[in-house]
C-alpha positions as CSV (number, residue, x, y, z in Angstrom):
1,X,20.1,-1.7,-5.3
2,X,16.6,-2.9,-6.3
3,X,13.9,-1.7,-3.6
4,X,10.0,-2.5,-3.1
5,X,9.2,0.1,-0.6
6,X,11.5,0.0,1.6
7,X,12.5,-3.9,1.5
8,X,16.2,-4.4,-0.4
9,X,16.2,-6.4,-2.6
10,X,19.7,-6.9,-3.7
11,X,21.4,-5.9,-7.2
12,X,19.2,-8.4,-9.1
13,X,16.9,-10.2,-7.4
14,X,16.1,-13.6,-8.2
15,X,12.2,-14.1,-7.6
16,X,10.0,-17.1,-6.8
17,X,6.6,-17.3,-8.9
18,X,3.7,-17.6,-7.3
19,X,2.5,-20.9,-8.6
20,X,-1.0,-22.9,-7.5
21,X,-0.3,-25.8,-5.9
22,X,3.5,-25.2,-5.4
23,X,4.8,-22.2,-3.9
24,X,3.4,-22.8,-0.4
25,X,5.4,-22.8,3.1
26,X,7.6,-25.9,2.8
27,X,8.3,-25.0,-1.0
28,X,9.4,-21.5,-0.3
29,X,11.5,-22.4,2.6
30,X,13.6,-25.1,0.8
31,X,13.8,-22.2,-2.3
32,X,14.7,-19.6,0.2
33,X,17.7,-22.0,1.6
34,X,19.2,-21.7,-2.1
35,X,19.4,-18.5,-2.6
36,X,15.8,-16.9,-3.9
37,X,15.6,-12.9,-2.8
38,X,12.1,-12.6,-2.9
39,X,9.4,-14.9,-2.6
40,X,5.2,-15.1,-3.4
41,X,2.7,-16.7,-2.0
42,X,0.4,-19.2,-4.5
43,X,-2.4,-16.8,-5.3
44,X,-5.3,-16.3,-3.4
45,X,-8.6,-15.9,-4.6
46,X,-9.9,-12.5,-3.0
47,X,-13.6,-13.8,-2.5
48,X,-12.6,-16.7,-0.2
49,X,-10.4,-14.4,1.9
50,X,-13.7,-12.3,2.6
51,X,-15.9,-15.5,2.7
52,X,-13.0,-16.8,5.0
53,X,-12.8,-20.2,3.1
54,X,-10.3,-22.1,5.5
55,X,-8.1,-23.0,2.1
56,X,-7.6,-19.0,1.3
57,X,-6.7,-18.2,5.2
58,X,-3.9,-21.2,5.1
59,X,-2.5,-19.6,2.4
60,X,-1.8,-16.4,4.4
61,X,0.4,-18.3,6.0
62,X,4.1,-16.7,6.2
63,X,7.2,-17.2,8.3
64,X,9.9,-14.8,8.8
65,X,12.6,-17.3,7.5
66,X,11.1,-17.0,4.5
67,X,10.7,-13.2,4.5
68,X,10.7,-10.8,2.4
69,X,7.5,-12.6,0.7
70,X,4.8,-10.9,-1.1
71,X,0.5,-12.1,-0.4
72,X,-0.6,-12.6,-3.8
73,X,-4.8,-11.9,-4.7
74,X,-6.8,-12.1,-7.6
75,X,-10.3,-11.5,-8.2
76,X,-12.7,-9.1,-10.3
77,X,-14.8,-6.8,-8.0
78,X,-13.6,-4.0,-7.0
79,X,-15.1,-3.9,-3.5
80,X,-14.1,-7.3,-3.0
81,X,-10.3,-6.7,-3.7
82,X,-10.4,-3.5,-1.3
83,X,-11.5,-5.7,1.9
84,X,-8.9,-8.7,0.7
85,X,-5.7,-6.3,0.8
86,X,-6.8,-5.3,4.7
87,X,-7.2,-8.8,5.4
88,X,-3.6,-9.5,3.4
89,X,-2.2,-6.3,5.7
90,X,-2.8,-8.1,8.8
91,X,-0.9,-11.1,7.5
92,X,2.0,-8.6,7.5
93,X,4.2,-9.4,4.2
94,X,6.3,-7.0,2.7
95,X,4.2,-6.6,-0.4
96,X,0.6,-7.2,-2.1
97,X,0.8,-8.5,-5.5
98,X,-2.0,-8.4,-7.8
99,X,-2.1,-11.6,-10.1
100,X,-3.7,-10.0,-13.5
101,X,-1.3,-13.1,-15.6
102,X,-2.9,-16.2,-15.0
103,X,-4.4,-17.7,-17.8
104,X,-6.7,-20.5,-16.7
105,X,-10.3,-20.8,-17.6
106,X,-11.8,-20.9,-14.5
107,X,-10.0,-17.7,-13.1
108,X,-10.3,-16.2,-16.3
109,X,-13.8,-16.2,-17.2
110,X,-14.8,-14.4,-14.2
111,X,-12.5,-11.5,-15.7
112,X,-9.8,-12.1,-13.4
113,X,-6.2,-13.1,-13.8
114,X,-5.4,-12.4,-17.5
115,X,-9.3,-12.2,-18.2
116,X,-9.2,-8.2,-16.9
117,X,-6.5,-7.8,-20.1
118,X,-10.0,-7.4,-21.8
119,X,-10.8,-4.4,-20.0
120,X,-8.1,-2.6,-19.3
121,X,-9.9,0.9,-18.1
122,X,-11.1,-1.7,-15.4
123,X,-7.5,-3.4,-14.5
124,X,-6.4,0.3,-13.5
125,X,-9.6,1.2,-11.5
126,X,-9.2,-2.3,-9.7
127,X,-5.4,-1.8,-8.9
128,X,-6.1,1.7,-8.0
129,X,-8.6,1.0,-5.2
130,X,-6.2,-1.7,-4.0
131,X,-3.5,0.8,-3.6
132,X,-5.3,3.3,-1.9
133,X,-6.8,0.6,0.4
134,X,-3.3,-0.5,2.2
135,X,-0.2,0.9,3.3
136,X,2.0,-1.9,1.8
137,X,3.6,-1.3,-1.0
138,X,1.5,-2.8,-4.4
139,X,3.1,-4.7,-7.1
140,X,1.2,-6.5,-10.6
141,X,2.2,-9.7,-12.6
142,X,0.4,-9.9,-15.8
143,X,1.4,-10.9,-19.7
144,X,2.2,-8.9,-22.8
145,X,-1.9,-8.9,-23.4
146,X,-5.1,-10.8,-24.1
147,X,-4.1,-11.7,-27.8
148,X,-1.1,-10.9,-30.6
149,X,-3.7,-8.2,-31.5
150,X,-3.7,-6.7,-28.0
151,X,0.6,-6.3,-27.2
152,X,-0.7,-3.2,-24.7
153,X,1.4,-3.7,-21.6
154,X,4.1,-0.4,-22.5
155,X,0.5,1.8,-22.2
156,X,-0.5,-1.1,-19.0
157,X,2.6,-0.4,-17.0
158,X,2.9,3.4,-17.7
159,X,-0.8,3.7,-16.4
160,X,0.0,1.2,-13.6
161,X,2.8,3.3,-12.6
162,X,0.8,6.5,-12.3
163,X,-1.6,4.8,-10.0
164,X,1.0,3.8,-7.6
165,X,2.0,0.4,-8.0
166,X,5.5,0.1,-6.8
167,X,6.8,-2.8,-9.1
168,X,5.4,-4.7,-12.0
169,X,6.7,-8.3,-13.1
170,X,5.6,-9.2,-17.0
171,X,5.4,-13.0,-18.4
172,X,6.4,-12.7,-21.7
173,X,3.6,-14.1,-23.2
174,X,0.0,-13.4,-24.3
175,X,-3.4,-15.2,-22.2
176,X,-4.2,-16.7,-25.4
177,X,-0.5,-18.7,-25.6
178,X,-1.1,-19.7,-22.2
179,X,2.4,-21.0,-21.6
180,X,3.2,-22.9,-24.9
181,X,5.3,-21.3,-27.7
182,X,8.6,-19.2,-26.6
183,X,8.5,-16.3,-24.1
184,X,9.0,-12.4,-26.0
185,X,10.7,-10.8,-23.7
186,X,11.2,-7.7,-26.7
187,X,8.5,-5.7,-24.9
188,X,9.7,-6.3,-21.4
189,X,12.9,-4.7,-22.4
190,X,10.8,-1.7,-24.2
191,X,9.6,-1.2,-20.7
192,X,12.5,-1.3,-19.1
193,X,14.3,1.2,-20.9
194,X,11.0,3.7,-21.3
195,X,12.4,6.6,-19.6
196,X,8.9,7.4,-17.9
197,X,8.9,3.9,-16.0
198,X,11.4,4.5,-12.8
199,X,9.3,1.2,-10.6
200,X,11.0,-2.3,-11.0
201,X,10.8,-4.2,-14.0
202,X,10.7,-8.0,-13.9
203,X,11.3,-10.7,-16.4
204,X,9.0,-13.8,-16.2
205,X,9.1,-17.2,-18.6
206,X,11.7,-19.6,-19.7
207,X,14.3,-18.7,-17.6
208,X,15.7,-22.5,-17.0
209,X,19.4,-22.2,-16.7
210,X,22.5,-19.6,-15.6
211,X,23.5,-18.9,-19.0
212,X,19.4,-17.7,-20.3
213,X,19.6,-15.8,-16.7
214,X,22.9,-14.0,-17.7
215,X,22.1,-13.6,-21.7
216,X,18.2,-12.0,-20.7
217,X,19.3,-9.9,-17.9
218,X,22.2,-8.8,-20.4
219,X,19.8,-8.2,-23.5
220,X,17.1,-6.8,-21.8
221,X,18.2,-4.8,-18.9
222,X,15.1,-5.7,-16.5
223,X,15.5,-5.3,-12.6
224,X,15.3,-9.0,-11.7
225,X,14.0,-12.1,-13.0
226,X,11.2,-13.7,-12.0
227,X,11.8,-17.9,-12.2
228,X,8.9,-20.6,-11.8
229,X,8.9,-24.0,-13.4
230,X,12.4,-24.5,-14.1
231,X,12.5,-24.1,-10.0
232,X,10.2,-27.3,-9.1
233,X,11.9,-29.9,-7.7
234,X,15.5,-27.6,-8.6
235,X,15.5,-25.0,-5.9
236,X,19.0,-24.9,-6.4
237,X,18.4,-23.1,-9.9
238,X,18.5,-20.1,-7.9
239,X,22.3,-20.8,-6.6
240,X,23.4,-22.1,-10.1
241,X,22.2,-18.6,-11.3
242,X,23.9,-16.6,-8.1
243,X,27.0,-18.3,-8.8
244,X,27.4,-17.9,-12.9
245,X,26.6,-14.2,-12.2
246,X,29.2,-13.7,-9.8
247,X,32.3,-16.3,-11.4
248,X,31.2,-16.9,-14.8
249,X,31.2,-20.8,-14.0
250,X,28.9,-23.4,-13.7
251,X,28.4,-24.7,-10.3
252,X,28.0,-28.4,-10.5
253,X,24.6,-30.2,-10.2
254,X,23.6,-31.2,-6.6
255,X,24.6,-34.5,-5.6
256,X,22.3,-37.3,-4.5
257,X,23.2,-36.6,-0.8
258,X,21.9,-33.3,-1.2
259,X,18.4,-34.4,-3.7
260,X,17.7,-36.5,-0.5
261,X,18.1,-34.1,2.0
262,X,16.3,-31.8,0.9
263,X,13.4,-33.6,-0.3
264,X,13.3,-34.8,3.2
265,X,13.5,-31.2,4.3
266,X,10.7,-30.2,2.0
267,X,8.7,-33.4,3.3
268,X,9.4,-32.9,6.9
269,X,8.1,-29.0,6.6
270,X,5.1,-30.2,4.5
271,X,4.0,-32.8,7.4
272,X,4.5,-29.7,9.9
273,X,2.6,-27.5,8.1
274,X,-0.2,-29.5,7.2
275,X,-0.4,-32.5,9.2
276,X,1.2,-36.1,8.4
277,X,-1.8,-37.3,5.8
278,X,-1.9,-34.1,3.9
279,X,1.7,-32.9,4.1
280,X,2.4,-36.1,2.2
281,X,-0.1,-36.4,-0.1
282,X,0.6,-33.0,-1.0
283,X,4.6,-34.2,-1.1
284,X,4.0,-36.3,-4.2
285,X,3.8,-33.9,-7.0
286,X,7.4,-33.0,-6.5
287,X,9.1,-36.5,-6.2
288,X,9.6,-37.0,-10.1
289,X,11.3,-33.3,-10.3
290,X,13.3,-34.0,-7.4
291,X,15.3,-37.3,-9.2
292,X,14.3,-36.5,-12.1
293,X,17.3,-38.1,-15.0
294,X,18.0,-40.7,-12.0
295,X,18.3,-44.1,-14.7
296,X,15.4,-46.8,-13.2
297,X,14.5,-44.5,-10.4
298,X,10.7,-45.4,-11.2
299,X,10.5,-48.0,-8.9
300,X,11.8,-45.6,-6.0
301,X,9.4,-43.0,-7.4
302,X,6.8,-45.5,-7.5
303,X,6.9,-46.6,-3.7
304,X,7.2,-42.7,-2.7
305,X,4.1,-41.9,-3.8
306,X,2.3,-45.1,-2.7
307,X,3.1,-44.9,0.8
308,X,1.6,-43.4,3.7
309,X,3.6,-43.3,6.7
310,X,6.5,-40.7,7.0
311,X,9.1,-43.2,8.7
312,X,8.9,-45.4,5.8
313,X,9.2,-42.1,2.8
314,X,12.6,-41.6,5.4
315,X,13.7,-44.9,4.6
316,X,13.1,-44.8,1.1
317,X,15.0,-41.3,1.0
318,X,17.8,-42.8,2.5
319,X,17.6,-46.4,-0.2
320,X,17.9,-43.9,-3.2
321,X,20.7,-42.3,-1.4
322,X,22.9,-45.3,-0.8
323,X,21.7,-47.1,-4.2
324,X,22.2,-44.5,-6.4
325,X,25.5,-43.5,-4.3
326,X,26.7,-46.6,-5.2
327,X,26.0,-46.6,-8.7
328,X,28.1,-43.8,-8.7
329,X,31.4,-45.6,-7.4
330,X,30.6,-48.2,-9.5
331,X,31.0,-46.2,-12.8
């Protein structure tokens, strides 16, 4: 039985990434429905939550459908990061995360993210103050390193470990491959079976079907794997995999009764959450992943994201059901 403090998480958990843009309320909830044992929230930076910048406060938002769920923070300054994780207690999830992985410019020049990589004596000290500032358990995502010439995470999650931090998630790449190339999960599995680690060790990158979930968790003996992309507009990645681990079969794709429903479910929570003209602006992004292989379905997808009134997305919902259900009988 995998644990986080005291939260269960199953015999191999299946995680949600945190991911900006993506992984907020109506996201998690339709993930959660299929199966995910643990999800993030999209990470927050740590000097809005003190500066209380209305977008970092929304995205404290949890529910206890979706529970147990993790507050995910990033930032650079000590101090700062101390305050955020009392602010993030009050929100009450079962976890903090610390996000030391991402790779973008913006985040990373101000040595967060992957940036503190560079200065690794400081990524401790941070973590350090975090843990001693919070009675939640602490957990880290990062990367293998800064660069193919820095591959320092087995010395990163010893030293993370001895701090406190009670379970660490590792994207198999480096900050400088940003997300291109293949993930190495080698090292992940050197952590893993370091008998001085004893905390949860979690896969991250490229996990995109059942049978790379079986063959990684086989090969490299990690805790739990940690699933982001493949899992946008495919929440039901997370039941394919549940199902292969337990039967050794493939579960068939979902149908185009359930693509509609719960992209109507996912809209419907989006408008709830954040009012009708955000929730479906915000809706858009996900449309192509959602029918995504559907032959001519640009014209549907077109009208999706051109329209503005919630009654009339329905009705399109409910066109690309019954034309593309049709199709079907027709083949």
């Amino acid at each position: 039985m995998v644990k986080i403090g005291n939260t269960e998480l199953g015999e191999f958990p299946l995680l949600l990434a945190p991911m900006e843009d993506v992984s907020d309320p109506p996201f998690r909830a339709v993930c959660k429905e299929q199966g995910c044992d643990l999800m993030y929230t999209e990470f927050i930076s740590v000097e809005g939550l003190i500066r209380d910048a209305a977008k970092s406060i929304q995205k404290l938002d949890i529910y206890d459908d979706e529970r147990p769920i993790g507050i995910q923070i990033f930032g650079a300054e000590i101090e700062s990061m101390s305050l955020a994780a009392e602010i993030v207690e009050a929100a009450n999830p079962e976890l903090i995360d610390i996000n030391f992985g991402c790779p973008v410019k913006k985040v990373v020049c101000k040595m967060a993210g992957a940036g503190i990589l560079q200065d690794i004596p400081r990524m401790i000290k941070l973590t350090e103050k975090v843990v001693r500032s919070t009675s939640l358990p602490v957990t880290v995502k990062t990367r293998l390193g800064w660069d193919e010439n820095t591959l320092n995470i087995e010395e990163v999650a010893e030293r993370l470990q001895d701090i406190g931090i009670k379970a660490l998630t590792i994207h198999g790449r480096t900050r400088k491959q940003m997300y291109k190339g293949e993930a190495d999960w080698t090292l992940i599995g050197k952590i893993k079976n370091n008998p001085r680690i004893h905390i949860p060790i979690f896969g991250n990158g490229d996990i995109d079907s059942p049978q790379k979930a079986m063959e990684y968790k086989n090969r490299y003996g990690i805790d739990g794997i940690m699933i982001g992309r493949a899992s946008i507009g495919y929440p039901w990645i997370f039941r394919e995999i549940k199902h292969y681990f337990a039967t050794g079969m493939l579960l068939d794709p979902p149908t185009i009764s359930e693509r509609v429903e719960v992209a109507r479910k996912h809209l419907m929570r989006s408008i709830e959450w954040k009012g009708e003209k955000t929730g479906i602006a915000e809706m858009r992004r996900h449309y192509t992943n959602y029918f995504r292989n559907l032959p001519d379905v640009k014209v549907f997808r077109s009208r999706l994201v051109t329209e503005n009134s919630s009654e009339k997305i329905h009705e399109i919902l409910y066109e690309i059901k019954e034309h593309y259900q049709e199709e079907m009988l027709l083949i």
